[in-house]
C-alpha positions as CSV (number, residue, x, y, z in Angstrom):
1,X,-126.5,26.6,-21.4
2,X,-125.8,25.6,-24.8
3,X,-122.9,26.5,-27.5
4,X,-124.6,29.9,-28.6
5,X,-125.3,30.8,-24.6
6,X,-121.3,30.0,-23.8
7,X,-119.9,32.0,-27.0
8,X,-122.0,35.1,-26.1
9,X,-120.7,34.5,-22.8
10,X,-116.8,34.7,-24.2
11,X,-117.4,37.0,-26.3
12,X,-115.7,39.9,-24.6
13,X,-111.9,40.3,-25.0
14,X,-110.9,39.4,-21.7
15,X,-111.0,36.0,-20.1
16,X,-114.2,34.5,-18.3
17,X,-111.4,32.4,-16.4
18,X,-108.3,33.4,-15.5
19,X,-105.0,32.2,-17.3
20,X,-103.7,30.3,-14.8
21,X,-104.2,26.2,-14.5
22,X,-107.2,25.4,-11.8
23,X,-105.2,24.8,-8.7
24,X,-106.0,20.7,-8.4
25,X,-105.2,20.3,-12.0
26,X,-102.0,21.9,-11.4
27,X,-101.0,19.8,-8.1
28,X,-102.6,16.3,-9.7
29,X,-100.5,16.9,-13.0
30,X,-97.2,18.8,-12.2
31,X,-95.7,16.2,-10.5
32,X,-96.6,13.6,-14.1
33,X,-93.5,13.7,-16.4
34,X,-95.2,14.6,-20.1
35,X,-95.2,11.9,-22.2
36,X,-97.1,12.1,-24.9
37,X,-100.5,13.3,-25.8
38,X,-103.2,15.2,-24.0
39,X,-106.9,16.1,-24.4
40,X,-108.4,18.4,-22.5
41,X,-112.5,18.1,-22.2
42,X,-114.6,21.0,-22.2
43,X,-111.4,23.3,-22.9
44,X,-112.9,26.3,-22.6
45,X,-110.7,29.5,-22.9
46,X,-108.2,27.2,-22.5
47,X,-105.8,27.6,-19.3
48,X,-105.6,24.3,-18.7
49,X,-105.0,23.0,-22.1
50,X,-102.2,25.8,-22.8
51,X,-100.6,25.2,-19.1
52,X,-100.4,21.4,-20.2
53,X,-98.4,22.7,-23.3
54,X,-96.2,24.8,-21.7
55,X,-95.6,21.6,-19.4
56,X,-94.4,19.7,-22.9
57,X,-98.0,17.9,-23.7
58,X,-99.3,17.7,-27.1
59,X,-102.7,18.8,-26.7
60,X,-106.2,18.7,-27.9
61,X,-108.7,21.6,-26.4
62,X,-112.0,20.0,-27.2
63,X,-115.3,22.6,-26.3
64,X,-118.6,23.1,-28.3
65,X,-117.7,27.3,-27.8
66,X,-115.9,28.1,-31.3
67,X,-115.4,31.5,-29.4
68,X,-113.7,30.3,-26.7
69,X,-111.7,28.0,-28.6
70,X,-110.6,31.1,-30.5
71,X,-109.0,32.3,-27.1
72,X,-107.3,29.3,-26.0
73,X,-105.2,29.6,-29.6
74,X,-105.1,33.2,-28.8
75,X,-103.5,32.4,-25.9
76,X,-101.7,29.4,-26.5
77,X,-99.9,31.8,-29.4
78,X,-99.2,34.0,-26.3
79,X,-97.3,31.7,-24.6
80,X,-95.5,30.4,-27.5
81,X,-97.4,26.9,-27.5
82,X,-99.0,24.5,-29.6
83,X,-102.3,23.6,-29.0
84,X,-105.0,21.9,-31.3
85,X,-108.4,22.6,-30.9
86,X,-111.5,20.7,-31.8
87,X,-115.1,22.2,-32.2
88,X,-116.9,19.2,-31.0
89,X,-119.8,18.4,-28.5
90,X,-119.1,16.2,-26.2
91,X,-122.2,14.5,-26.0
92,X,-121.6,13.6,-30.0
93,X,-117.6,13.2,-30.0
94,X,-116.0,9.9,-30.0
95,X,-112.2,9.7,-29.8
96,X,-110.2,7.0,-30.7
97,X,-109.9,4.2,-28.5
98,X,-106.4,4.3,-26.8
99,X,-105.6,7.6,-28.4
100,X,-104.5,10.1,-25.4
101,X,-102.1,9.0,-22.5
102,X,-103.5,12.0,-20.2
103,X,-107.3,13.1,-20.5
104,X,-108.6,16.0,-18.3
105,X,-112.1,17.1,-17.5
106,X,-112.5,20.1,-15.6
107,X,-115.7,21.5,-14.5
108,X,-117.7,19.8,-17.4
109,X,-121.4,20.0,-16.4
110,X,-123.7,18.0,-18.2
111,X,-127.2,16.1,-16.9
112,X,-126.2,13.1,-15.2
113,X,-127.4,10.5,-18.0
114,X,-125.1,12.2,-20.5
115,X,-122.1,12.5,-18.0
116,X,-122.4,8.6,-17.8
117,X,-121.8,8.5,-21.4
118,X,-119.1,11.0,-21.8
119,X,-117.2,9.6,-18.8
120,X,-116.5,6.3,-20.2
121,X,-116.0,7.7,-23.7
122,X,-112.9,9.7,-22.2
123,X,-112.0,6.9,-20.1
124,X,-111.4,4.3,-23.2
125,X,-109.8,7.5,-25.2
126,X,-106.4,7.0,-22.7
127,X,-103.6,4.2,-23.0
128,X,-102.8,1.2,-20.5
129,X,-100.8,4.0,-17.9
130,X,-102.7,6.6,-18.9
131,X,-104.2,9.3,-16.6
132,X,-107.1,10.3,-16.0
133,X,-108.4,13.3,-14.0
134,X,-111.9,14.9,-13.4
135,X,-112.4,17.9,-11.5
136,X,-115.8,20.1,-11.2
137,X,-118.6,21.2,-8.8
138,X,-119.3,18.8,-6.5
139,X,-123.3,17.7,-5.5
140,X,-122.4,18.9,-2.0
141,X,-121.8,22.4,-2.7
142,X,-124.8,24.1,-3.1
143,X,-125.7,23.3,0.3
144,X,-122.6,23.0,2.0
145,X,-120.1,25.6,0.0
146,X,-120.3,28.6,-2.0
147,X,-120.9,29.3,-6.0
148,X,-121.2,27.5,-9.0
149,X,-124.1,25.7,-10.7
150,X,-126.9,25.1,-8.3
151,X,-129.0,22.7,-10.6
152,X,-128.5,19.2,-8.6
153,X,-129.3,17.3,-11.8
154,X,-125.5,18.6,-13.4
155,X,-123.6,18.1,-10.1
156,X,-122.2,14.7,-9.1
157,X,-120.0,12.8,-6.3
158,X,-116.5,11.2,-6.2
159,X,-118.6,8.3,-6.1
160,X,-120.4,8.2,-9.4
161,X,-117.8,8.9,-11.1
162,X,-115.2,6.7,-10.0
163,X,-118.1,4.2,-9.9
164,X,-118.3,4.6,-13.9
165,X,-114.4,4.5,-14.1
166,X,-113.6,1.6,-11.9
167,X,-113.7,-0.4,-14.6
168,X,-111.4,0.4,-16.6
169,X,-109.3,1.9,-14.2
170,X,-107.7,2.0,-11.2
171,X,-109.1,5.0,-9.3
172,X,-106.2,6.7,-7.0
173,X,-108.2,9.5,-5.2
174,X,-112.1,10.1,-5.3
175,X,-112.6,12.6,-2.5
176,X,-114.9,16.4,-2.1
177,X,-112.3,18.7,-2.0
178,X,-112.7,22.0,-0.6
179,X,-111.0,25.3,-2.8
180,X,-111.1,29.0,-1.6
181,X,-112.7,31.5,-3.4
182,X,-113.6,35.2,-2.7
183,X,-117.0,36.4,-2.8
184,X,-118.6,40.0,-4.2
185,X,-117.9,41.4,-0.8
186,X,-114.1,40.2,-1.2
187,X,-114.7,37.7,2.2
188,X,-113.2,34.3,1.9
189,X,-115.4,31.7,1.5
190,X,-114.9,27.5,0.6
191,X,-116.0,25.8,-2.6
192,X,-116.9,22.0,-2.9
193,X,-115.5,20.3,-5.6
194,X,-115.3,16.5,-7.0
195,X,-112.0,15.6,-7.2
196,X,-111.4,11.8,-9.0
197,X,-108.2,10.7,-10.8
198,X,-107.4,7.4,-12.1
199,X,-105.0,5.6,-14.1
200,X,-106.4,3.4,-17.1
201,X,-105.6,-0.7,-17.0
């Protein structure tokens, strides 16, 4: 899907997503005292980002959706927050070198070869002691868990990514984590997802 394909898709006024954090980014980064300055990758309607703010981050919500990026203001304003947002593709945005001391990317989806450049990208982005998380679909769940993007050319492992991380950083966890979802019949089913955090040298 491309930028015009995700606005029409957040177009309506309620959110694709709910408003709460994802549950790993929650337990990875509630325990992390905020210190600084955060960017969130592949933002989207923002729960993450605005969570992060509420937490005490200063935040940047970075998406190529200008319409979801309108929501994550909308509800960063909600929760009385500030959040900064950046219209930006990923595959074309460079940061700053040493810029961010926490960078997050959750359930960015992207064909392998320009995963391997974004990766790195966000990687140099953080400070010495900076943190670094990744969560999304994992390669494993089409056939082994439930939902999400079926393609096998945007899925990955724990492995490739800490393999393009390593080094830089020093990877603390790069494990297939399983998360409970409900299907359309409301039955309980599991979800497969990459799970890789890291702390930058």
């Amino acid at each position: 899907m491309d930028a015009a394909d995700w606005d029409e898709r957040y177009r309506g006024s309620e959110l694709v997503w709910k408003a709460e954090p994802n549950r790993f980014v929650a337990a990875e980064l509630a325990p992390l005292e905020p210190s600084g300055r955060a960017v969130d990758l592949a933002a989207g309607e923002g729960r993450n980002a605005v969570w992060l703010a509420q937490r005490g981050w200063e935040v940047d919500a970075v998406d190529f959706s200008a319409v979801a990026l309108e929501k994550a203001e909308r509800l960063a304003a909600d929760r009385g927050v500030p959040l900064r947002t950046v219209h930006a593709d990923l595959t074309l945005w460079t940061p700053a070198e040493a810029t961010y001391d926490l960078a997050l990317i959750a359930y960015l989806h992207l064909p392998w070869p320009q995963m391997a450049q974004v990766l790195p990208r966000a990687a140099m982005a953080v400070r010495p002691g900076g943190t670094l998380l990744l969560v999304g679909h994992d390669a494993a769940n089409p056939e082994h868990g439930f939902g999400g993007p079926q393609d096998p050319r945007v899925l990955y492992t724990p492995e490739q990514v800490a393999e393009l991380w390593r080094p830089c950083a020093e990877i603390l966890r790069a494990e297939t984590a399983a998360r409970p979802v409900t299907d359309a019949e409301g039955g309980s089913r599991s979800a497969l997802d990459t799970l890789v955090r890291a702390v930058r040298k």
